[in-house]
C-alpha positions in Angstrom: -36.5 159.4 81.3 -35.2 158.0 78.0 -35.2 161.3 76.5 -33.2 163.1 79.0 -30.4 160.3 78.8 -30.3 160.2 75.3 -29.9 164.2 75.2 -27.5 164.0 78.3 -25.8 162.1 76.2 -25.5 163.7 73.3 -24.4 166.6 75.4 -21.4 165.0 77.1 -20.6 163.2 73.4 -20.4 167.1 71.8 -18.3 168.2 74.7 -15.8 165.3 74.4 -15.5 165.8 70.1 -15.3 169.7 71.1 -12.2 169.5 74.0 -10.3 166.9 71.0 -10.5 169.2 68.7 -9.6 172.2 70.7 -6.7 169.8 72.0 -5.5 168.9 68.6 -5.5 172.9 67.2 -3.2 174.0 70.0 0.3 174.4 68.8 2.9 171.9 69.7 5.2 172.3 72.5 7.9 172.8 70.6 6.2 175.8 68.8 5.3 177.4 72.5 9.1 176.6 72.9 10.5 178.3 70.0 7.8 181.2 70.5 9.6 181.7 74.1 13.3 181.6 72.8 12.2 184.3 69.6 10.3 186.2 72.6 14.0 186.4 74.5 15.9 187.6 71.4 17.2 184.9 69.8 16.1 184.7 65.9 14.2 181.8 64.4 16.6 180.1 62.2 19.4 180.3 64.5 17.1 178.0 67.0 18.2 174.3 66.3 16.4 171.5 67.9 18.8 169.1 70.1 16.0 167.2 72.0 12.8 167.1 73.8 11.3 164.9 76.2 8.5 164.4 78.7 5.3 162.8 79.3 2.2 163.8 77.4 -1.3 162.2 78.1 -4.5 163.3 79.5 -3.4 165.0 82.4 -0.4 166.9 83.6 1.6 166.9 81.1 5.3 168.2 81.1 8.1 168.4 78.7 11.3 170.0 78.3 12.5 170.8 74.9 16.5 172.0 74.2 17.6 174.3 71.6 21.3 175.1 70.5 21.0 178.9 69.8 24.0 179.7 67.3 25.1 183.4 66.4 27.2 183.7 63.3 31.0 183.7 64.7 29.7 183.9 68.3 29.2 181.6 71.1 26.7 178.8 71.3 24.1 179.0 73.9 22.3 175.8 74.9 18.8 176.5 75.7 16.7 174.4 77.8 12.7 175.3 77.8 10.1 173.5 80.3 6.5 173.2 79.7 3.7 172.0 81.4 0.2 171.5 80.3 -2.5 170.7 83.3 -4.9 168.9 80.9 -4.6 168.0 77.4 -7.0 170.9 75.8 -5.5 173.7 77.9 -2.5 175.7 76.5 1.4 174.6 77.3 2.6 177.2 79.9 6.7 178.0 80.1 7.6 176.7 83.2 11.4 177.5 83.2 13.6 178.9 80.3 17.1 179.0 81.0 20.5 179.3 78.8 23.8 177.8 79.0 26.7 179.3 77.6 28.7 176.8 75.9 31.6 178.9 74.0 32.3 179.5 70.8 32.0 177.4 67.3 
């Protein structure tokens, strides 16, 4: 009976030091963010980060992150991207992605 507790247990203790480190090598948020906004068109370096918030735990996590998209001489577009992640180890997933036109610079 010891034996099977002490290999149960080693068994759930793997698990738990495998779904951390799978959690920790997703990419940020942010990064799924930015990935969305380059996917749409917009360039990398004219993505500036305005602000981000949510909550982030073990379990349904959600965030919205907000670029200002700037085209040299052009208008400004805000850009507002939400996430959500079910559980900590499982990838961010785009929610919404939405632009504002704010005008030009």
């Amino acid at each position: 009976m010891k034996r099977i507790r002490a290999i149960a247990g080693i068994c759930l203790g793997l698990l738990l030091v495998a779904s951390f480190v799978v959690g920790f090598m997703r990419p940020s948020p942010i990064e799924v963010a930015k990935a969305k906004c380059v996917q749409e068109g917009w360039l990398d370096h004219d993505l500036d980060l305005m602000k981000h918030k949510g909550s982030e735990g073990w379990f349904a996590n959600q965030i919205v992150v907000e670029f200002q998209a700037r085209q040299v001489g052009g208008p400004r577009n805000a850009i507002r991207v939400e996430l959500r992640q079910p559980v900590y180890f499982l990838a961010w997933e785009i929610v919404e992605y939405r632009e504002e036109f704010q005008g030009a610079e």
